[in-house]
N, C-alpha and C positions, 0 to 999 in steps of 0.2 A: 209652468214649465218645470217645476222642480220636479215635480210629482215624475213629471216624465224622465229625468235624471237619475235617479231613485230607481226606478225598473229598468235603466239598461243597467245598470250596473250590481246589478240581482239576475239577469238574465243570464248566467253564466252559467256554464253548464255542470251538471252535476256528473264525479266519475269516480270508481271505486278503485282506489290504490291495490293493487293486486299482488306488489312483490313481495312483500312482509307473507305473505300468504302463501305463498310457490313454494320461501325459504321453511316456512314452518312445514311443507307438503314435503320437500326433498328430505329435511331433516328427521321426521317422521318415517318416510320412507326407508332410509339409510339402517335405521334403529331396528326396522322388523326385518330386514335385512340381515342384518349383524346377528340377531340374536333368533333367529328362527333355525332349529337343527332339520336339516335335511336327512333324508330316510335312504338309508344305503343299499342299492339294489342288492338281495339277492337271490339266487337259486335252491329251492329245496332239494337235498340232496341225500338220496336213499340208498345208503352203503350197505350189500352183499353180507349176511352173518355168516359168521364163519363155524362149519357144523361141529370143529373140536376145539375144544375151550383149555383144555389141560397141556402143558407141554411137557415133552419127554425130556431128559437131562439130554440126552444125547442133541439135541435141538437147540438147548440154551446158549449159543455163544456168548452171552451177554456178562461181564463180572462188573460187581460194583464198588467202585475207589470210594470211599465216605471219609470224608477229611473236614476236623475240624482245627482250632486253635492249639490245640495240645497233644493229638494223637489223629491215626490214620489208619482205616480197617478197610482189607480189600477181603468181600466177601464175608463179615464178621471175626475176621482174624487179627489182631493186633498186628502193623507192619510200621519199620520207618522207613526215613526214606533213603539211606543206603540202602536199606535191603531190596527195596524196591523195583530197580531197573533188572537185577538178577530172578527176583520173583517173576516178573512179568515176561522178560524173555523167556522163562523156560516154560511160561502157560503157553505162550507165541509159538515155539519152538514145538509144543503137543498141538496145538489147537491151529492153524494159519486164519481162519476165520472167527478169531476171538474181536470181539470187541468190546469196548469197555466206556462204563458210564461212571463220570467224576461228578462227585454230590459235595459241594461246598459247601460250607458255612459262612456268613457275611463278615465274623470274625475274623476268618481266614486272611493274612497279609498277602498281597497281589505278589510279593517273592516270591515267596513258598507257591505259590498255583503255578509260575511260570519254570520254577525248578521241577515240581511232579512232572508237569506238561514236558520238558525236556527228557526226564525219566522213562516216561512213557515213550516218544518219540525214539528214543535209544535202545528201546525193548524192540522197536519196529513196529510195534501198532499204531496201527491208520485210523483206524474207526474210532473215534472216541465221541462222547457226546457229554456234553455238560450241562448237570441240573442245575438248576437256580431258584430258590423263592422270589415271590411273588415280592416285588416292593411295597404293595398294600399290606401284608403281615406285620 
């Protein structure tokens, strides 16, 4: 009779714990998830050449403020910045579709940008546009 005691209690059934195995599957999954870059639709897009390449002076509204730490040249000319709001109105005052592109330097204190910026605004020009480097540089 022992013998027989012995195989029920062996006769048990055998089963494979499966949750340790999900957690490793979800976490796994999570991972390629996180770190897989996605590919950003887009459109190839085939812009019109333009058949004249040269512009004429009379065409250029465009002047350029280049302002660094210690000086400011609108167009290659040395200016400060009282002189500035009077320079500018009187381009404004020939030209009404002047606009103007301000080229900073990262030296530059955020005063000084927001007093030109005022300067300009007081000249009455609208258009302005400001360049910036690249923060990778």
């Amino acid at each position: 009779m022992m013998n027989l005691d012995f195989l029920k209690h062996n006769e048990e059934e055998l089963s494979i714990n499966i949750t340790s195995m999900i957690d490793v599957i979800f976490i796994l999954l999570i991972f390629f998830m996180v770190s897989t870059q996605f590919k950003k639709a887009s459109l190839p897009l085939d812009l019109p050449r333009s058949g004249e390449t040269a512009e004429s002076e009379e065409e250029n509204n465009t002047k350029v403020l280049a302002v660094n730490a210690s000086q400011m040249d609108l167009d290659g000319k040395i200016i400060t910045l009282e002189e500035l709001e009077g320079v500018l109105s009187k381009m404004y005052a020939e030209n009404q579709n002047l606009a103007l592109s301000l080229e900073c330097e990262r030296t530059v204190d955020f005063e000084r940008v927001v007093q030109i910026l005022t300067k300009i605004q007081n000249a009455g020009i609208s258009r302005i546009g400001i360049v910036h480097e690249s923060l990778e540089d």
